[in-house]
Structures are given as C-alpha cells and as structure tokens.
C-alpha positions as CSV (number, residue, x, y, z in Angstrom):
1,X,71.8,80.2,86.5
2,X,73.2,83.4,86.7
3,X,75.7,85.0,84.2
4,X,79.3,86.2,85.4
5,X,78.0,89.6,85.6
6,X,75.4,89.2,87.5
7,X,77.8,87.5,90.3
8,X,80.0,90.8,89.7
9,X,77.0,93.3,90.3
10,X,75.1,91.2,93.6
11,X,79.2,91.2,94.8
12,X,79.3,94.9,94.1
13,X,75.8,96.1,95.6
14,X,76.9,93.9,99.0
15,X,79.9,96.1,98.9
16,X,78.5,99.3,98.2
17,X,76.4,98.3,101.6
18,X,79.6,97.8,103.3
19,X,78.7,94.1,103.5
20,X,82.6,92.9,102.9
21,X,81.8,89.2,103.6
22,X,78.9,88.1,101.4
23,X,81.4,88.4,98.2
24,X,83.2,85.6,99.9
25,X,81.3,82.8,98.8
26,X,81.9,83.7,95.2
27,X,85.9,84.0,95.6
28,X,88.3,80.8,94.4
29,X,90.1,80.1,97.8
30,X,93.1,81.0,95.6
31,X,92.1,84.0,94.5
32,X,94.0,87.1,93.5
33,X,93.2,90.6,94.3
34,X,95.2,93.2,93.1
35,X,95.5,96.8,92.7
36,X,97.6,98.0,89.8
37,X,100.1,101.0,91.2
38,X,103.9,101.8,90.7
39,X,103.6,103.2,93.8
40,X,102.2,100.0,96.7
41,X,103.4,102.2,99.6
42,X,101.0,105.5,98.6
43,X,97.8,103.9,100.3
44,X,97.4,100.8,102.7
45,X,95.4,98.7,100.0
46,X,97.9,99.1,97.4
47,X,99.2,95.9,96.3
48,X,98.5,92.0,95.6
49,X,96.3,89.8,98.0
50,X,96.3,86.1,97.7
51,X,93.3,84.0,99.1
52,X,90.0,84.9,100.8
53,X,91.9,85.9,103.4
54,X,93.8,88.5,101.7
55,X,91.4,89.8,99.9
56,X,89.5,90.4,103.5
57,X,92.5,92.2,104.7
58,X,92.3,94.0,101.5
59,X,89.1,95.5,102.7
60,X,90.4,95.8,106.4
61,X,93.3,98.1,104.9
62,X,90.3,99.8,103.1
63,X,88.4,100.5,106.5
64,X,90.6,103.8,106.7
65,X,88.6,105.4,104.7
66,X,85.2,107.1,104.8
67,X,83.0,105.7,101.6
68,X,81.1,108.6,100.5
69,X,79.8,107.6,97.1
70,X,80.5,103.6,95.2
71,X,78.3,103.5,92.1
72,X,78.6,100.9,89.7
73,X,78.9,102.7,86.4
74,X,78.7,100.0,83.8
75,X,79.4,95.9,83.9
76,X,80.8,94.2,80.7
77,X,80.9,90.7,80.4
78,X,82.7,88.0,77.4
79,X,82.7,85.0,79.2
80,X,84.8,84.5,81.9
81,X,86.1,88.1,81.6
82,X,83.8,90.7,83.3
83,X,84.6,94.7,83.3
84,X,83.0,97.2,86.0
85,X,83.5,101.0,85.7
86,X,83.2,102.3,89.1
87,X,82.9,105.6,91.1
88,X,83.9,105.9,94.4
89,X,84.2,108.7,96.4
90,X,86.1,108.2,100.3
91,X,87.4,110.8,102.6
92,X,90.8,109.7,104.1
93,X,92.4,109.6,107.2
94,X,93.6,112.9,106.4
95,X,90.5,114.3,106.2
96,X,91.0,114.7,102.3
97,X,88.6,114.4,99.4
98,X,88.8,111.6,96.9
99,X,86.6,111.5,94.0
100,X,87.1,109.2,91.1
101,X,86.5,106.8,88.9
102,X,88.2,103.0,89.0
103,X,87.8,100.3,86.5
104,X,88.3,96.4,87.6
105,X,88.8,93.1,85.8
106,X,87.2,90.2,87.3
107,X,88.6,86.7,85.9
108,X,86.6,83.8,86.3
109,X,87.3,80.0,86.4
110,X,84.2,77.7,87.3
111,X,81.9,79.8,88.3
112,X,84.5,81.5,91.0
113,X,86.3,84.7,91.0
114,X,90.3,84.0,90.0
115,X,91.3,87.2,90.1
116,X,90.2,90.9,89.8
117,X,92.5,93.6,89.0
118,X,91.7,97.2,90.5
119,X,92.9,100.5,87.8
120,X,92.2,103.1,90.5
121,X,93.5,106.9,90.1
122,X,96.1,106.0,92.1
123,X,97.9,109.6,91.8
124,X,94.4,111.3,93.6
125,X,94.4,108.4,96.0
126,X,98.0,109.1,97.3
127,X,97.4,112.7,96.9
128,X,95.0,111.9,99.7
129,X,97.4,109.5,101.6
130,X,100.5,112.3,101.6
C-alpha cells in the first residue's frame, strides 16, 4: 500500500508530464483546490475550485502558460497531511518570465485528496499577468 506521499509525488511526476488527468483518480469527488492570493483576479487560476471538475478547470485556466521548469523540491508527509516544495518556472501570455518556488498542502481523507492548498509567489505571478 502506498503512503500519502507517494500518491502526492506519482500525482506530481504525471503533472510535470503535462498528464492533467491521471491525478484524477486520486481526487475526493468533493475536493477542494485552492490557491491562496489577496489578489484572485491577478492570474486566471487564482482562486477556489470545488470537485474533479474544478480542479480540471483549474489546470485548463493553467494552459495559458508555457511550463518551463516543475521540479518537486521536497515531499513531507504526517499522516493525512502531506507538504511538497515546488519549482516551477512558466512563461506567460505576455511573454514574461516566471521563476519561483510554490509550496502546497495536500489534505487527505481515506486514501483520497480533500483538499490542497497552493502558496505560490503570487506578487511574481501577477507581475507576469499585468
């Protein structure tokens, strides 16, 4: 049986592929994806998605972007609580540079995501979006 984590890093390689629907089958069909900004209007992902199929128009409002770099950093898991440091790198619409680094909470519940909670550098992302 594999270990919280381990679902977090095979969700995170089949995203750093580009692979947006194989993370799917580990999602709670109420599932809450969210990313943690003042400002929800600086970038089109900015905000709370509810269900599988928000979190799929999460990554649609993602597809703006050009992924240059997403490297998991480090994975952390207590339990049902699992921590990723990330670094992404994305060229946006705008044809400007993001590089930085982004760290998630993933909450689990039965062996299913609940929730995950994106810390981005939200001022370099709407930096990019302005």
């Amino acid at each position: 049986m594999s270990g919280n984590a381990d679902i977090v890093r095979q969700i995170q390689e089949a995203l750093g592929r580009g692979d947006i629907m194989a993370p799917m089958a580990h999602l709670s069909k109420d599932v809450r994806w969210a990313v943690n900004t003042a400002d929800r209007s600086a970038a089109p992902w900015f905000g709370e998605f509810r269900g599988r199929q928000g979190v799929a128009a999460f990554f649609e409002a993602m597809s703006v972007v050009t992924m240059k770099n997403f490297e998991t950093q480090a994975v952390i898991e207590d339990g049902d609580l699992v921590v990723v440091l990330l670094h992404m790198g994305f060229t946006s619409p705008k044809q400007r540079e993001v590089d930085m680094d982004e760290v998630q909470v993933w909450r689990f519940h039965e062996g299913k995501v609940q929730s995950v909670e994106l810390y981005p550098d939200t001022l370099a992302v709407a930096a990019a979006f302005a």
